[in-house]
Residue, then its C-alpha position, 0 to 999 in steps of 0.5 A: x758247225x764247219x768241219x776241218x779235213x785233210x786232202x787224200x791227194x796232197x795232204x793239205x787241210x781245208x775248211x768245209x764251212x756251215x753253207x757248205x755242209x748244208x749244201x752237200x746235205x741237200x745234194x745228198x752227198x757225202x763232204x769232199x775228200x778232197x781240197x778245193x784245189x784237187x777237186x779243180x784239177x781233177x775235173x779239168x783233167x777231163x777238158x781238153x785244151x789242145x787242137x789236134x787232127x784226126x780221122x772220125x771213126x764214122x764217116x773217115x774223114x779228118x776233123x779237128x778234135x781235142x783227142x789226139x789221133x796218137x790215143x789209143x784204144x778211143x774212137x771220135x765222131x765229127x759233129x755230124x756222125x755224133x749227132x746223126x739218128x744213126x748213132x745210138x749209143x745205147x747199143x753199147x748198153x751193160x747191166x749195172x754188175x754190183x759185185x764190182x765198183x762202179x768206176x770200173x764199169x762206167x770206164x769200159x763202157x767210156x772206152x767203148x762208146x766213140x766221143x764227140x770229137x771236138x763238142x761243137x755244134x751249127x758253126x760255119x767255116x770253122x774247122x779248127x775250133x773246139x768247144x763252141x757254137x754257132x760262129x762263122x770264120x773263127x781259127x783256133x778258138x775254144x769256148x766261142x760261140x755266136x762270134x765271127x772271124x775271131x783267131x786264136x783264144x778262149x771264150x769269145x762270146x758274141x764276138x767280131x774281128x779279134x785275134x788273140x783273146x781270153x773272156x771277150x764278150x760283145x766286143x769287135x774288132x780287137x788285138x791281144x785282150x784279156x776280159x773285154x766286155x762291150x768294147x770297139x777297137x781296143x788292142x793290147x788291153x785287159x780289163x777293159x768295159x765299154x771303152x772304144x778306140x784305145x790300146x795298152x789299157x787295164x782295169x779301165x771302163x767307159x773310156x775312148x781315145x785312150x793309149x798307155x792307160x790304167x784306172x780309168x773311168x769315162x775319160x777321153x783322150x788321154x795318154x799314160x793318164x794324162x789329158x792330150x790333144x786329138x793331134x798328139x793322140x793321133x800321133x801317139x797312135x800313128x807309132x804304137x801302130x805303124x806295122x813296126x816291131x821295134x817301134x811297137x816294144x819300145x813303146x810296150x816297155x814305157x807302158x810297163x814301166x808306168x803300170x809298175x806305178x800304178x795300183x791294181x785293185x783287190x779283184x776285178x768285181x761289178x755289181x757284186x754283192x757277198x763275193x770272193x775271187x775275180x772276174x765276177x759280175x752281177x753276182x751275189x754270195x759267189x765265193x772262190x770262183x772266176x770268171x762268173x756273171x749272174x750268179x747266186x750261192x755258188x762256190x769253187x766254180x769258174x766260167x760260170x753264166x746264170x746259175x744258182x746253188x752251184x758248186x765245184x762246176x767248170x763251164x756253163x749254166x743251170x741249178x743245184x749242180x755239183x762237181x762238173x765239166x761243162x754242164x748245161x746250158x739249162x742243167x738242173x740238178x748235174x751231178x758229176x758230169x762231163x760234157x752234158x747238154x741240156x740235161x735234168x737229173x743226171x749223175x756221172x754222165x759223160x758227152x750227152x745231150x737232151x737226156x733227163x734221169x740218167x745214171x753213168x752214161x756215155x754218148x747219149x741223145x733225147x733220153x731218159x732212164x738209163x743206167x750205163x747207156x741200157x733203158x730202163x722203165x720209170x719204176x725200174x729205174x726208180x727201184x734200181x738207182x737207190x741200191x746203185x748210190x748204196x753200192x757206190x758209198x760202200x765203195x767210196x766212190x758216190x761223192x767223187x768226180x771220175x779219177x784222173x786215171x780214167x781220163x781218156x786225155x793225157x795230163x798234159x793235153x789238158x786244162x789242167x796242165x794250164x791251170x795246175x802245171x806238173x813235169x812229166x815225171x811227178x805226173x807219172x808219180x800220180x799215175x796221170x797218162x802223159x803224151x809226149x810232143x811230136x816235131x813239127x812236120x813242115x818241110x818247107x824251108x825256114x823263113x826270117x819274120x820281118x820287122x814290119x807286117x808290111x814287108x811280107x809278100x802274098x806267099x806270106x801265109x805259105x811260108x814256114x817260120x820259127x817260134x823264137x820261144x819253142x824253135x817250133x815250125x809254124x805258119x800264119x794264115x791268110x785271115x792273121x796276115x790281113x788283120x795285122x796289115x789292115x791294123x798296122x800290127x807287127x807279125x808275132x814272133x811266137x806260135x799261136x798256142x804259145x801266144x794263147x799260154x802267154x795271155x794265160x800267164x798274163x791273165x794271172x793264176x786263180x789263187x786268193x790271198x788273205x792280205x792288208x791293203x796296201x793303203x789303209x792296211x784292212x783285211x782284204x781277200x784278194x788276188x795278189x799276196x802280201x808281197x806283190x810288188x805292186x800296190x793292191x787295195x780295198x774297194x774302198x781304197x781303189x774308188x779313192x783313186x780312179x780317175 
């Protein structure tokens, strides 16, 4: 029977349904507390979003980090300080002491243990990037992994040659993309599959020598949806890509005109079956998640890959896992956890790696028994952690991701002030830490930005320039300035942690409406409420007018 509660932290109420009332029973934990919305925002004000750098408290030098260096009382390692045999985190061991609540053990040992700083492994050339593996030449990138020369953005998975871009996968060289998959050539784009050669395209598939496009399938040549000529395209392509911004934004705002015409479908969904939210692929009986492919029976998670019975998990890839940052690849059975590697039966874990049978641990690597990073033999460990879950229900606390309050990142430097913003006061009023902004320090004097990437000069990159949106310092670098040459795109006007804000903004909040089709007027779940003002319709509807 499902169950109504009411949210302790916004006072919202929400609906706890059979299915998932039967999954909590089988991962022995008590129904949340709070509302689906809450939970989220509470575990991304663990992950952090920001590029910062700052000395490794191992070997001294600077590395990029996702802690900025103006936190206090917390201690960073680079990748090879962590990582080195050296580095045993067990030192810092404590007995379980239950005479007090067990998040305010686990938030001393948490302070006391040094961090991964930035939580990458076996890249190469890539100093300011954050959350990713084994990629070459990539700048100010998070989530990227197997990918080279890709700049500024968030999730580049197998990736060549982009600059700017959220959910880019299997793609090369591209400009200014929101979820691109398997795609060549493509720039100023979103929700684009398989289609090569084309700009200023959305919610297209299989298409080539494409400009100013939407709701296409297997076209070829085509401008604002109708058919055109190789020379015309060549010619329409010349100006939308001639180096110059004016000529560039004059082009920009017919295209958004004519999208205003254009429907836009319930969500964007392929090969899904049983599934509610967007940016699913692959799926079955996926609901009220994001950006998921190849899943099954799994709810209120995002940027999810391969998994089964998974609920409430930002980040990654296993099984029967619950309330988590970043866990996996290869989880199984992760509950509450933040930054845990290839790990089996762990609870309330924070930044480790290869470890199995672990409870309330910070830091650690290839092992298994322990309780607040002290080892235990199996029996021991076995006889100690029933009375540990036994404590903590007495306290509240088994059922509950860590609190926001115990977050060694402020509010505002993570991903929850992107997906779930708040001013600095009513942040306060929640008793989330807040760190305030600094002002550039770039001495240099103040450069104008030319028109056209093709009036800068070879002291380009060293020159300093004004974000027209914050008034903020910043320069481009080298890699930025060869790409917008070689591909005839105007230099951006704006920083490139506001150009990487924008593509979130453009990307749209993860929220679902109950609504009519705009059509046919069905029931539809979708991703824009009853008063968007463009069209949005049900699969059924949407098939209809594809092109």
């Amino acid at each position: 029977m499902s169950i109504t509660k009411k949210c302790k932290e916004s006072g919202r109420e929400f609906l706890i349904d059979d299915a998932d009332l039967a999954f909590y029973e089988r991962m022995q934990v008590p129904p949340p507390t709070l509302c689906p919305d809450e939970r989220t925002r509470r575990r991304w004000a663990w992950r952090g979003k920001d590029f910062y750098l700052r000395p490794c408290a191992g070997c001294k030098k600077n590395t990029i980090s996702w802690f900025s260096p103006k936190l206090a009382g917390i201690s960073t390692y680079c990748e090879d300080c962590f990582k080195a045999d050296s580095f045993d985190a067990r030192a810092y061991g404590q007995e379980f002491d239950f005479g007090r609540p067990f998040f305010e053990q686990f938030a001393e040992l948490n302070r006391r243990v040094p961090k991964h700083s930035s939580n990458t492994m076996l890249n190469e050339n890539c100093r300011y990037i954050i959350s990713s593996q084994q990629s070459k030449n990539c700048y100010m990138a998070d989530e990227t992994d197997y990918s080279r020369d890709c700049l500024f953005g968030y999730t580049f998975q197998r990736a060549t040659d982009v600059v700017e871009g959220l959910y880019i996968h299997d793609s090369e060289i591209g400009y200014e993309l929101i979820k691109a998959e398997n795609c060549y050539s493509v720039f100023y784009s979103q929700n684009v599959f398989n289609c090569s050669n084309s700009a200023f395209l959305r919610n297209c598939r299989n298409c080539r020598n494409c400009l100013f496009c939407a709701n296409l399938r297997n076209a070829e040549y085509m401008a604002f949806n109708r058919k055109v000529s190789p020379e015309e395209f060549k010619r329409l392509w010349g100006e939308v890509f001639s180096g110059s911004r004016a000529r560039l934004e004059e082009q920009r705002l017919k295209y958004l005109a004519f999208l205003h015409s254009q429907p836009e479908p319930a969500a964007v969904m392929i090969n899904c079956e049983s599934c509610e939210g967007n940016y699913i692929t692959n799926s079955r009986n996926v609901r009220d998640s994001y950006c998921v492919d190849n899943c099954q029976d799994c709810r209120y998670s995002t940027d999810l890959h391969f998994s089964k019975d998974v609920y409430d998990v930002n980040i990654y890839e296993g099984e029967l896992m619950y309330e988590c940052n970043h866990a996996g690849p290869k989880g199984y059975r992760n509950l509450f956890c933040q930054i845990v590697w290839f790990a089996s039966e762990v609870y309330y874990c924070v930044d480790c790696y290869h470890i199995k049978n672990c409870f309330g641990c910070s830091g650690l690597k290839k092992e298994e028994y322990c309780i607040l990073n002290k080892r235990y033999s199996k029996e021991e460990y076995e006889a100690l952690l029933p009375r540990i879950i036994a404590h903590m229900r007495e306290t509240c606390e088994w059922g509950e991701f860590f609190p926001v309050s115990m977050s060694p990142q402020p509010y505002n430097c993570t991903m929850a002030q992107r997906f779930f913003p708040l001013e600095k006061e009513r942040a306060l009023q929640r008793g989330y830490a807040w760190l305030d902004e600094e002002e550039s320090i770039l001495e240099e004097a103040e450069h104008e930005i030319p028109d056209s990437c093709y009036d800068t000069d070879e002291d380009a990159s060293k020159k300093v320039y004004i974000c027209s949106q914050t008034g903020r310092k910043f320069r481009y670098i080298p890699q930025e300035l060869e790409f917008y040459k070689k591909h005839g795109i105007p230099l951006p006007l704006t920083a490139p942690n506001v150009r990487i804000d924008d593509l979130w903004i453009k990307m749209g909040r993860r929220a679902l409406y109950q609504r009519r089709c705009s059509k046919c007027a069905k029931e539809i779940c979708a991703i824009s409420p009853e008063d968007a003002e463009w069209q949005v319709l049900c699969d059924g509807c949407y098939q209809g007018v594809v092109v």
